[in-house]
C-alpha positions as CSV (number, residue, x, y, z in Angstrom):
1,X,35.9,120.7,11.9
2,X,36.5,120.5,8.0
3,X,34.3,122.4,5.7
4,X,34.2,119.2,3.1
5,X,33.5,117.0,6.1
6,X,30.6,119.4,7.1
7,X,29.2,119.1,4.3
8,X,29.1,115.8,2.5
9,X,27.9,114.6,5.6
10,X,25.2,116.4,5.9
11,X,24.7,115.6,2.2
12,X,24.6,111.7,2.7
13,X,22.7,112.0,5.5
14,X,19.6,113.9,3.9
15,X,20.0,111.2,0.9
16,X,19.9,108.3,3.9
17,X,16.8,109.8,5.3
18,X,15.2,109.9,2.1
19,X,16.3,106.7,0.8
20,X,14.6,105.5,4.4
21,X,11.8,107.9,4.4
22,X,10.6,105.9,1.1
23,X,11.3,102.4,2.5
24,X,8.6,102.8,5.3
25,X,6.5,104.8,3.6
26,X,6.3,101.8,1.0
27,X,6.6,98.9,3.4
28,X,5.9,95.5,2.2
29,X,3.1,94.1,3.8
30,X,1.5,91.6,1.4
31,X,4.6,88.7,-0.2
32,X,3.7,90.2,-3.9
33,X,4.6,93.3,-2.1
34,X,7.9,91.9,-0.9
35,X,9.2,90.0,-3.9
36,X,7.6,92.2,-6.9
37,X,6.4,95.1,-5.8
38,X,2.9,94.4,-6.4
39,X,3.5,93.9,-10.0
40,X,2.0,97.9,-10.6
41,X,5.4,99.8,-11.3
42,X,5.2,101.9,-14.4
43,X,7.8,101.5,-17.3
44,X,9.4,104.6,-17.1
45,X,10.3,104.5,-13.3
46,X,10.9,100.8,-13.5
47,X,13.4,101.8,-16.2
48,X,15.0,104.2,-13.4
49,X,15.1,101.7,-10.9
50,X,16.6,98.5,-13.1
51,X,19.4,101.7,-14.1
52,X,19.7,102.0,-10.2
53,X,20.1,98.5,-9.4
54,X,22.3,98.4,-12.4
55,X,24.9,100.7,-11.6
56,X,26.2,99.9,-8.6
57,X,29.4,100.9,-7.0
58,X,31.6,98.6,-9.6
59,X,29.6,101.3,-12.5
60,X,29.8,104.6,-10.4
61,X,33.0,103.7,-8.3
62,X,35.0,101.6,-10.5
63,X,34.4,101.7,-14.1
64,X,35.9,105.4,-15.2
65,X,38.9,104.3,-12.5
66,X,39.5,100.2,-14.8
67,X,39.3,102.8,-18.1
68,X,41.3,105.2,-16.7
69,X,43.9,102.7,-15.8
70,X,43.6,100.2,-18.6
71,X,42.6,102.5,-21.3
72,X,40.9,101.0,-24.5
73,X,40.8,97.7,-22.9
74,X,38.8,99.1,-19.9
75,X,36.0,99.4,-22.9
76,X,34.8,95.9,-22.6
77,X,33.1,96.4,-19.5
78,X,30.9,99.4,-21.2
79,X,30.4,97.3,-24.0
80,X,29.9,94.2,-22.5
81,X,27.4,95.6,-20.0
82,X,25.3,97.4,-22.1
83,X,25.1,95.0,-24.9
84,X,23.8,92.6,-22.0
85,X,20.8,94.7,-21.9
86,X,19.9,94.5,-25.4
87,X,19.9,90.3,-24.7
88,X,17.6,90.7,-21.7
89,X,14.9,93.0,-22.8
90,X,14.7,91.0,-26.6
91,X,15.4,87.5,-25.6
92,X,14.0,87.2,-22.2
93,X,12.3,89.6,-19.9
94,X,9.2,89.9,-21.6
95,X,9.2,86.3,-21.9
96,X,10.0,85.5,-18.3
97,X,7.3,88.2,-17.3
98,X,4.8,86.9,-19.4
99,X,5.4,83.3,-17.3
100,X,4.5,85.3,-14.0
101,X,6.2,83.4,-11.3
102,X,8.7,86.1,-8.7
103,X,12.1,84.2,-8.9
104,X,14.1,83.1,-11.4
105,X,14.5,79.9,-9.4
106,X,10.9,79.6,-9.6
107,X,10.7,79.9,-13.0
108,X,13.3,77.3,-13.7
109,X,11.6,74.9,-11.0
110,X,7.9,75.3,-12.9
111,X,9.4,75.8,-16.7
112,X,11.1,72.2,-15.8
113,X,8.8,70.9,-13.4
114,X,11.5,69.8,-11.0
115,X,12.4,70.7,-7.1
116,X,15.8,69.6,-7.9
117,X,16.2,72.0,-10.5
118,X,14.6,74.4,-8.3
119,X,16.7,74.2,-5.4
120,X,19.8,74.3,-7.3
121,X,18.3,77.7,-9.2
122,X,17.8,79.3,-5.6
123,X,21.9,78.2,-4.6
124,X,23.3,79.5,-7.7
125,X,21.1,82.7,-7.3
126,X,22.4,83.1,-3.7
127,X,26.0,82.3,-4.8
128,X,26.1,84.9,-7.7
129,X,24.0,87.7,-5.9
130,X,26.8,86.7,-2.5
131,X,29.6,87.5,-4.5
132,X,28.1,90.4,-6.4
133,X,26.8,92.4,-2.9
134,X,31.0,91.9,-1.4
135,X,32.0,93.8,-4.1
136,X,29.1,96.9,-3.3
137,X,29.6,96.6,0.1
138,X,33.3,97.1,-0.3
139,X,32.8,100.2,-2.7
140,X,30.2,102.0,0.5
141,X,33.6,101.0,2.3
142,X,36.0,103.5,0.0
143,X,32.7,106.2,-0.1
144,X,32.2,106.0,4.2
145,X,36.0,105.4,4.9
146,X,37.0,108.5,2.7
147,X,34.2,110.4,4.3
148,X,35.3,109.7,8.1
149,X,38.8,109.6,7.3
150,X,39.1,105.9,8.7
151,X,40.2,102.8,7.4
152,X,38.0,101.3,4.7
153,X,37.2,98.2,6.9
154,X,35.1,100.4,9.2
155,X,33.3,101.9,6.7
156,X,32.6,98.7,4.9
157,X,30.6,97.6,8.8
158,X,29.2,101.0,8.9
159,X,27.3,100.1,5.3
160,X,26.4,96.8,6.3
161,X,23.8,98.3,8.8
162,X,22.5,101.1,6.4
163,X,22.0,97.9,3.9
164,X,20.1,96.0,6.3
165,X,18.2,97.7,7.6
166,X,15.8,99.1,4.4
167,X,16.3,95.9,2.4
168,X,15.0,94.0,5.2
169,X,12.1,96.6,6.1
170,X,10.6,97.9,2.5
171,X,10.8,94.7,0.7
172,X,11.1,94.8,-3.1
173,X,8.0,97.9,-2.7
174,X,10.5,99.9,-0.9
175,X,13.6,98.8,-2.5
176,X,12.0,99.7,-6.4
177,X,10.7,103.8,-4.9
178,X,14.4,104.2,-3.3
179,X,15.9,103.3,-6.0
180,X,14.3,105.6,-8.5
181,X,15.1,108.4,-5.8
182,X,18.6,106.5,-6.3
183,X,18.7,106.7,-9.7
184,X,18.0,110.7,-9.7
185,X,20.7,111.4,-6.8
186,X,23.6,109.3,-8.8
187,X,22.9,110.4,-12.3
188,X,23.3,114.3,-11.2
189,X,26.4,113.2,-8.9
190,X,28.1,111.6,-11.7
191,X,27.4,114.2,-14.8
192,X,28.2,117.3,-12.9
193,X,31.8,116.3,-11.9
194,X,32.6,116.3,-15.7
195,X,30.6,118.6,-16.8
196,X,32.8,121.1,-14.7
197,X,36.3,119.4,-15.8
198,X,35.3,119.7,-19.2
199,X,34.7,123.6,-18.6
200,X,37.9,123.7,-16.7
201,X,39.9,121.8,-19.3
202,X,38.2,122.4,-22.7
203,X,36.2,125.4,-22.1
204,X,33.5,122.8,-23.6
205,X,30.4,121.9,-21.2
206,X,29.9,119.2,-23.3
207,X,32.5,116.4,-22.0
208,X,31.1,113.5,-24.3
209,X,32.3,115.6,-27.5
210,X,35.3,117.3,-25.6
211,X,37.4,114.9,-24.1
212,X,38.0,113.1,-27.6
213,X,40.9,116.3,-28.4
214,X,42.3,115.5,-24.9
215,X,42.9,111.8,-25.6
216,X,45.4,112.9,-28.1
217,X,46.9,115.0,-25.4
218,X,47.7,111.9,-23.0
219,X,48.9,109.6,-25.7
220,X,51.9,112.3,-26.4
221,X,52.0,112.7,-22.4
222,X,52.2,108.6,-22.1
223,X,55.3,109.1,-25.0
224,X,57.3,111.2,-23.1
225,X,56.9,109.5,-20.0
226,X,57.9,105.7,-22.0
227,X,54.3,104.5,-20.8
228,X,52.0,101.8,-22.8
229,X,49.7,104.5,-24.6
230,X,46.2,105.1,-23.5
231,X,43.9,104.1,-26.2
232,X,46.3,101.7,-27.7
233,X,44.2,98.3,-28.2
234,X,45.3,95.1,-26.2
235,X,48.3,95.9,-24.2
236,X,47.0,95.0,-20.9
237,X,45.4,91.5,-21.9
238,X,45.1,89.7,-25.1
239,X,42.4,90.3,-27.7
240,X,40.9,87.1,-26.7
241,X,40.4,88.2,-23.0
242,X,38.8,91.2,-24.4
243,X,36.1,89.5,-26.2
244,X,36.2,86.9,-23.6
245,X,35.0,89.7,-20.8
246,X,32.6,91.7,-23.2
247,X,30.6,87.6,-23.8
248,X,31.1,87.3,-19.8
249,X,29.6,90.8,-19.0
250,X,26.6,90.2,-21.8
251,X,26.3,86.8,-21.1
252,X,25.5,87.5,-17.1
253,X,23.7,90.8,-17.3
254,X,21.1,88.6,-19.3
255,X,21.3,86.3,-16.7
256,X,21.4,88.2,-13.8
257,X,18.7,86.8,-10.8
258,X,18.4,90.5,-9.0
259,X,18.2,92.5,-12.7
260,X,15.7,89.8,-14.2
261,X,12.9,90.2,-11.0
262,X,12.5,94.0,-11.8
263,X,10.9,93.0,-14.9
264,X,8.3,90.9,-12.7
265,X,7.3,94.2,-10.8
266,X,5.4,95.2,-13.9
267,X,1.9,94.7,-15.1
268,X,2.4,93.2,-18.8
269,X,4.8,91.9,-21.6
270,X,4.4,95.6,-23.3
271,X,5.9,97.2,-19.8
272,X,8.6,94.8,-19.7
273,X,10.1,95.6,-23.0
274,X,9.4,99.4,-22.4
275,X,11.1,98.8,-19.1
276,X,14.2,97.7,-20.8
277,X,13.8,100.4,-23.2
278,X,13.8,103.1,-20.8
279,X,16.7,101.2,-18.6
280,X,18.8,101.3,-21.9
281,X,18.4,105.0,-21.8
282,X,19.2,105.8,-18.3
283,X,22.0,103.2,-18.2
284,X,23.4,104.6,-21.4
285,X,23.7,108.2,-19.5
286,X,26.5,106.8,-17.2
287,X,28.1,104.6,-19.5
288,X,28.6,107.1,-22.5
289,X,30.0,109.5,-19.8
290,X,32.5,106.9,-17.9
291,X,35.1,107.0,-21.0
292,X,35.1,110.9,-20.9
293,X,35.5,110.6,-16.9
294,X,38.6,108.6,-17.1
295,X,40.0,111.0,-19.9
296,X,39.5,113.9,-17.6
297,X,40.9,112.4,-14.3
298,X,44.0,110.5,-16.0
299,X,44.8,114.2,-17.7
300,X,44.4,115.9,-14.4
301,X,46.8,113.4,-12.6
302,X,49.4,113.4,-15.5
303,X,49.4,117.1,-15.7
304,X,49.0,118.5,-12.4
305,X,50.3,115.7,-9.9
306,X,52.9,114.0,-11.1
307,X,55.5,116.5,-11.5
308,X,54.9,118.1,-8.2
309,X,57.6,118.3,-5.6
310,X,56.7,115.1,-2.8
311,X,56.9,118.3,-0.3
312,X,54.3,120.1,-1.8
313,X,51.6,117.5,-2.8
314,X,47.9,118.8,-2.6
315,X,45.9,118.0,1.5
316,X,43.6,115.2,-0.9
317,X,46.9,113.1,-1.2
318,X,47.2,112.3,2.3
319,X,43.2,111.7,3.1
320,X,43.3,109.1,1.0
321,X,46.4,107.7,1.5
322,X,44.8,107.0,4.8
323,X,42.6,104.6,3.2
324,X,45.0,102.0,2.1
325,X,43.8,102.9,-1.5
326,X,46.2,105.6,-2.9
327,X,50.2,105.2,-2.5
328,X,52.6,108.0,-3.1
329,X,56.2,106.8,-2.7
330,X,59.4,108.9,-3.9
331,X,61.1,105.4,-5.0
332,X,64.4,107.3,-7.0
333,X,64.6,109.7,-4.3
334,X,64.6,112.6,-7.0
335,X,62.0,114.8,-4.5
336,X,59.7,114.8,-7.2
337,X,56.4,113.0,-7.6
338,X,56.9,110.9,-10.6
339,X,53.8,109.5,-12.7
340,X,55.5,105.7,-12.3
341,X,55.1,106.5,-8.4
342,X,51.5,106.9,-8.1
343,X,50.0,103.7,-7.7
344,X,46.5,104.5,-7.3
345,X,43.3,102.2,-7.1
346,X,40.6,101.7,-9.8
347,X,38.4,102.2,-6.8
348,X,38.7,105.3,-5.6
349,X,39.3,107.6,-9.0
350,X,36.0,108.7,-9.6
351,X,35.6,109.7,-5.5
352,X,39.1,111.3,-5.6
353,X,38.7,113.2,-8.7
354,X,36.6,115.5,-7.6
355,X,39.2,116.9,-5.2
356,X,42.0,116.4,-7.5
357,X,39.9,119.0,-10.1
358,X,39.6,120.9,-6.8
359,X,35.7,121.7,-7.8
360,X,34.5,122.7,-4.4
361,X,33.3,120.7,-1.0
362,X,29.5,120.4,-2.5
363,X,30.6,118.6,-5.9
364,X,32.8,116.3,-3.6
365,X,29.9,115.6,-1.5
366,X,27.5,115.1,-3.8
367,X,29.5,112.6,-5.6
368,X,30.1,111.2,-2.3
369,X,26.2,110.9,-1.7
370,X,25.8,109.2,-5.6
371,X,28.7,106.7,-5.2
372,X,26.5,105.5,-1.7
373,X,23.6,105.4,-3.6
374,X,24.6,103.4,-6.1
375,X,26.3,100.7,-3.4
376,X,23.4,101.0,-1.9
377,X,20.8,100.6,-4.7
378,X,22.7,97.3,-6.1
379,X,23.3,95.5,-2.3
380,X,19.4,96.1,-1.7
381,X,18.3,94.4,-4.8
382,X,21.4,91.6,-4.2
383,X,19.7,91.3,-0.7
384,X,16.2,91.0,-2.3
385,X,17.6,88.1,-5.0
386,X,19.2,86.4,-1.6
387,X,16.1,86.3,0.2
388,X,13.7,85.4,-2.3
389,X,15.7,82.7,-3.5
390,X,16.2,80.9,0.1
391,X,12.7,82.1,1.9
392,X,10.3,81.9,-1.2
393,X,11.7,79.3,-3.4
394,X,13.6,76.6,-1.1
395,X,11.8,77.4,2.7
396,X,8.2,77.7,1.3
397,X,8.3,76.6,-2.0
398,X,10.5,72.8,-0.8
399,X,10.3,72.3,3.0
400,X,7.5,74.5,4.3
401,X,4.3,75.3,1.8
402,X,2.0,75.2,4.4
403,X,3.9,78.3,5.8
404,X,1.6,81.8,7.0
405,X,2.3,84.5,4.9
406,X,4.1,86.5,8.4
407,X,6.0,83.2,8.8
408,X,7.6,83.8,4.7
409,X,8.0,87.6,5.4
410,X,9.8,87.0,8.6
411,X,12.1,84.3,7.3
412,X,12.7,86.9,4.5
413,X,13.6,89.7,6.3
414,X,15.9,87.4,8.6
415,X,17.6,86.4,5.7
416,X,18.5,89.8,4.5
417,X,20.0,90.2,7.9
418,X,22.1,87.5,7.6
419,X,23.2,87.9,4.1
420,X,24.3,91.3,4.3
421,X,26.2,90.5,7.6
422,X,28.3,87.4,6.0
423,X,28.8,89.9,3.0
424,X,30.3,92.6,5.0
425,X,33.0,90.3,6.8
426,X,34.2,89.2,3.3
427,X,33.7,92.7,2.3
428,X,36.3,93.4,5.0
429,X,39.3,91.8,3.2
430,X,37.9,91.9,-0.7
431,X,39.8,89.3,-3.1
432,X,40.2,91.5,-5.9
433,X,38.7,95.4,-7.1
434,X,35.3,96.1,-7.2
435,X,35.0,95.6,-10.7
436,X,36.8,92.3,-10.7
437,X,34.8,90.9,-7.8
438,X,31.8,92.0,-9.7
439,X,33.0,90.3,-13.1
440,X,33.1,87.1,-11.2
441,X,29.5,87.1,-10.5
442,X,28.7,87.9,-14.1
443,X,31.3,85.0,-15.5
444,X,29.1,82.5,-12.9
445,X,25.2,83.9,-14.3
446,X,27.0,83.5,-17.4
447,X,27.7,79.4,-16.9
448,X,24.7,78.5,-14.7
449,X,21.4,81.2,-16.1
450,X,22.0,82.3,-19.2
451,X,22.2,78.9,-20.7
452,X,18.9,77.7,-18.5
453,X,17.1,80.7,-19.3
454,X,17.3,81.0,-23.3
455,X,17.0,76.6,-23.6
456,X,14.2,77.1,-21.2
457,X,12.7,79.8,-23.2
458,X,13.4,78.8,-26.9
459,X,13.6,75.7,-26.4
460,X,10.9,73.2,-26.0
461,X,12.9,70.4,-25.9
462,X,14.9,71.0,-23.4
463,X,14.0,68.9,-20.2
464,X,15.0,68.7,-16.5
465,X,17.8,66.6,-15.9
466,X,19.2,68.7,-19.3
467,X,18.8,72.0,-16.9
468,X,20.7,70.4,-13.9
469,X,23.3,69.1,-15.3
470,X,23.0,72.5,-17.3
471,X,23.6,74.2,-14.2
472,X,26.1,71.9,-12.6
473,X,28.6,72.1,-15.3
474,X,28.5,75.7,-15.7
475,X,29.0,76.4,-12.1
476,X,31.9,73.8,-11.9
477,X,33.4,74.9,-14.8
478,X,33.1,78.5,-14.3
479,X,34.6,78.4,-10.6
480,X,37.6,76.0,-11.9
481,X,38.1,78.5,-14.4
482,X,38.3,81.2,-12.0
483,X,40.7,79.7,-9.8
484,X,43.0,78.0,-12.3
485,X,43.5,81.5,-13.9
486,X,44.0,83.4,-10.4
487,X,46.8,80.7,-9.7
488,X,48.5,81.6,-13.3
489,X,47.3,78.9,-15.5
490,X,45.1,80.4,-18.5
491,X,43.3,79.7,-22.1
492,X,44.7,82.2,-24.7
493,X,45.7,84.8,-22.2
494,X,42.0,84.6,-21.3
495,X,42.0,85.9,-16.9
496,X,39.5,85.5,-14.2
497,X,37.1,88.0,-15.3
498,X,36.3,86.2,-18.7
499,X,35.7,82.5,-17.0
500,X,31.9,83.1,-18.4
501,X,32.6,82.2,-22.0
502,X,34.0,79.1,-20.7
503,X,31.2,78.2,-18.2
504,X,28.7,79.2,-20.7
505,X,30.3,76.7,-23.3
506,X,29.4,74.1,-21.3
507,X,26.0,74.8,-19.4
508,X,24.8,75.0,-23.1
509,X,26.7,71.5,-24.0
510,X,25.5,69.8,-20.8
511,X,22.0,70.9,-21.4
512,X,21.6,70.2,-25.2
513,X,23.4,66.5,-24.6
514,X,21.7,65.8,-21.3
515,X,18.4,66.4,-22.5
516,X,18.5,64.7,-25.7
517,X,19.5,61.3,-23.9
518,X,16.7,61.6,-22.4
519,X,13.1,62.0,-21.9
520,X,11.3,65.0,-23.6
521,X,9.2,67.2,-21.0
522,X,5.7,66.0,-21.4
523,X,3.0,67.8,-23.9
524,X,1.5,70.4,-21.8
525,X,4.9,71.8,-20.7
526,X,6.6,72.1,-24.2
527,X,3.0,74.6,-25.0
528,X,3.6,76.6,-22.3
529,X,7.3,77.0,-23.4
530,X,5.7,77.9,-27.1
531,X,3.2,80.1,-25.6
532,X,5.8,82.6,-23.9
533,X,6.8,83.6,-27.6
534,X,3.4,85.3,-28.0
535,X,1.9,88.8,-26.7
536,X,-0.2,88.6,-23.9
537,X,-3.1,88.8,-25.7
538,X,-2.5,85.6,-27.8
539,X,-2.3,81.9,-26.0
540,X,-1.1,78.6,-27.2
541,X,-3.1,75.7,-27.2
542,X,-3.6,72.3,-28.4
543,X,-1.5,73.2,-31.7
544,X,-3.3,76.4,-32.1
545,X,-2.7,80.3,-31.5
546,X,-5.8,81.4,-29.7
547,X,-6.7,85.1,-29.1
548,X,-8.1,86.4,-25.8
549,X,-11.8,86.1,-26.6
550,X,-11.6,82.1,-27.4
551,X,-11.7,83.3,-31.8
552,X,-9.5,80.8,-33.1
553,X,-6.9,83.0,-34.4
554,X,-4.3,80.9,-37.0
555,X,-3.8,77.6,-37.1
């Protein structure tokens, strides 16, 4: 049996056994339990379990492969989705904590005082968080299929139980402690990889101040071979689909269901903003490292595969040919392994890379193990956004509020089921990359939450048929958009993955317009909208700013 097999087997295994070790240990029994972790998780590990959630297999799997292959256009996703972060932790988690409710939906159904607007909350939550989870389940897919040697597909069925099984057991307890055990096992999986190129290449263990002397080294590489150079601005997509993705990405991390509820699973305000704090930080550790992993890999292939006789290509070629994602053709016959000839996927760089650097069988599994965990971290909190949003906010909160608190946990937990299920069988034939799959989920928070939450937060006017029609438009819009582009017709050069500037455009337009025709929200709800710009210790009342022990504070 092979060595590599052996042992990043055994290495995702003991990571699976941890990762499930925690989810029982910290089973939800009690619906806070469930949906917010008992609102007692402290800042700093909250911080590690928002980076877990965070980045999920499009981050770990797919975003040094889109920079890699795009180049300096593959920087809007970095930028876009850390930029989002500084939105969410100024504009709106402290805010939304501050309001207490679990859900998004929930908020948007109390903030507005409307069912409607509720229910339409929870199906755009279950729409976005859908779409999002295809895209991790097909990234454990690439990280299972590579492992086994067998087609993706299997591997994507074989995640899909893993998934499950400890969303639907641990709740959001479990889910938050796995994740921070996550958090730890991805970080180390994706800094040591380029840590060692950089040592191999440069001599240099630092790669983030390294690989900026071998980017001049591919641009000359990319001028022999007659190639589009690699950090030349704009020549895969126009400078307006650049700006048009980084808005999407922003735009939809702040408006995210499954990122905004970790900020619930705190105590206070004060923990949600350190929360975000502390997420920025761990975040910022893979993000400032992706550009220097796609430097690395795209070196390694231009200087040591291509070139190389098609006779005597390295054992890696051919495992992952196997998986439908690499392609190696000798298309002029030459016998020679040309750089135009490799036709690899964004997906499977960071898992192949590894090999390709030929840094040893524990490296590869390792990475192996963090590329699971982030797929995994991300589908569990999907999973958790899912069921929330149909068993909390539409079954008990709508239909059934007379409902036991066993009846809510088992509809929950069914739900996960189900939802993870229906995501693997689209997971089986994916509509586009990981990272494009996951753009599309950000491009439709963009158009339906992020112009809901900030009206609903700053501003007081805004009422509830202003939210739903809010929310209608942006969907519609942001879905057209989507599909118009994918069948070739397109804004200035603006593609699928920037439909959120669009669909943002015109939540915010529909809500503004919608509300002003018409009736402001009554008295008592435009306070409570004023009173979520204050700490906790201050309240808003009858035209005043009250502190905590009744001492009128200001008028």
């Amino acid at each position: 049996m092979d060595v590599q097999f052996i042992v990043s087997t055994a290495i995702i295994l003991a990571t699976f056994a941890l990762y499930i070790g925690i989810a029982v240990y910290n089973k939800a029994k009690a619906t806070s339990d469930f949906y917010v972790a008992g609102r007692g998780v402290p800042p700093v590990f909250n911080g590690m379990a928002i980076g877990a959630d965070w980045m999920s297999a499009a981050s770990f799997i797919g975003l040094a492969g889109t920079v890699m292959i795009l180049g300096y256009d593959g920087l809007a996703y970095i930028m876009g989705w850390t930029g989002g972060y500084l939105l969410l932790t100024f504009l709106l988690a402290p805010q939304l904590r501050k309001y207490g409710r679990y859900t998004v939906p929930e908020f948007i159904g109390d903030r507005y005082n409307s069912h409607t607007a509720r229910v339409i909350a929870a199906l755009c939550t279950i729409i976005i968080s859908f779409t999002y989870s295809i895209g991790q389940l097909s990234g454990s897919g690439v990280v299972i299929g590579r492992l086994f040697e067998i087609d993706a597909k299997v591997g994507t069925l074989i995640g899909v139980v893993l998934i499950a099984f400890y969303s639907a057991f641990g709740g959001m307890k479990g889910i938050t402690w796995t994740q921070v055990a996550q958090y730890i096992v991805l970080i180390i999986a994706y800094l040591i990889p380029i840590i060692f190129m950089s040592l191999q290449i440069t001599g240099n263990p630092a790669p983030w101040i390294s690989y900026g002397e071998l980017v001049g080294k591919i641009g000359e590489l990319d001028r022999e071979l007659g190639v589009s150079e690699y950090f030349a601005p704009f020549t895969n997509g126009t400078k307006w689909q650049f700006l048009a993705l980084m808005f999407t990405l922003m735009a939809g991390t702040a408006g995210l269901p499954h990122v905004i509820v970790r900020f619930y699973t705190v105590s206070t305000m004060k923990a949600a903003r350190w929360s975000g704090a502390w997420a920025l930080l761990f975040i910022g550790l893979l993000y400032l490292s992706a550009p220097a992993y796609a430097a690395f890999s795209r070196f390694i292939l231009m200087t040591k595969v291509a070139g190389s006789k098609i006779s005597e290509l390295p054992a890696w070629t051919a495992s992952w040919v196997d998986t439908g994602k690499l392609q190696v053709a000798d298309t002029n016959g030459d016998g020679v392994l040309q750089w135009k000839e490799i036709v690899i996927s964004n997906d499977i760089v960071v898992m192949a890379t590894p090999e390709i650097a030929n840094l040893g069988v524990f490296v590869i599994g390792l990475v192996a193990a963090g590329a699971m965990a982030a797929a995994l971290s991300t589908a569990g909190g999907l999973m958790i956004a899912i069921s929330s949003s149909f068993a909390h906010d539409i079954y008990y909160r709508v239909f059934r509020p007379n409902a036991t608190e066993k009846n809510r946990l088992a509809v929950a937990r069914w739900t996960i089921v189900l939802a993870t299920l229906a995501a693997g069988i689209v997971a089986l034939n994916p509509p586009g990359v990981i990272t494009q799959i996951v753009a599309w989920a950000f491009a439709l928070a963009s158009g339906t939450f992020f112009p809901a939450l900030i009206l609903g937060v700053w501003w007081k006017r805004s009422n509830a048929q202003g939210v739903i029609a809010g929310l209608l438009v942006g969907l519609a819009v942001t879905l057209s958009y989507i599909f118009m582009a994918r069948a070739g017709v397109n804004v200035f050069g603006i593609i699928d993955t920037g439909a959120g500037v669009f669909g943002a455009a015109a939540g915010f337009i529909a809500n503004i317009v919608v509300s002003l025709m018409t009736k402001a929200p009554d008295q008592k709800l435009q306070d409570e909208v004023t009173d979520l710009r204050y700490p906790e210790q201050m309240t808003f009342k009858n035209g005043e700013i009250w502190v905590d022990d009744d001492v009128n504070f200001k008028s």
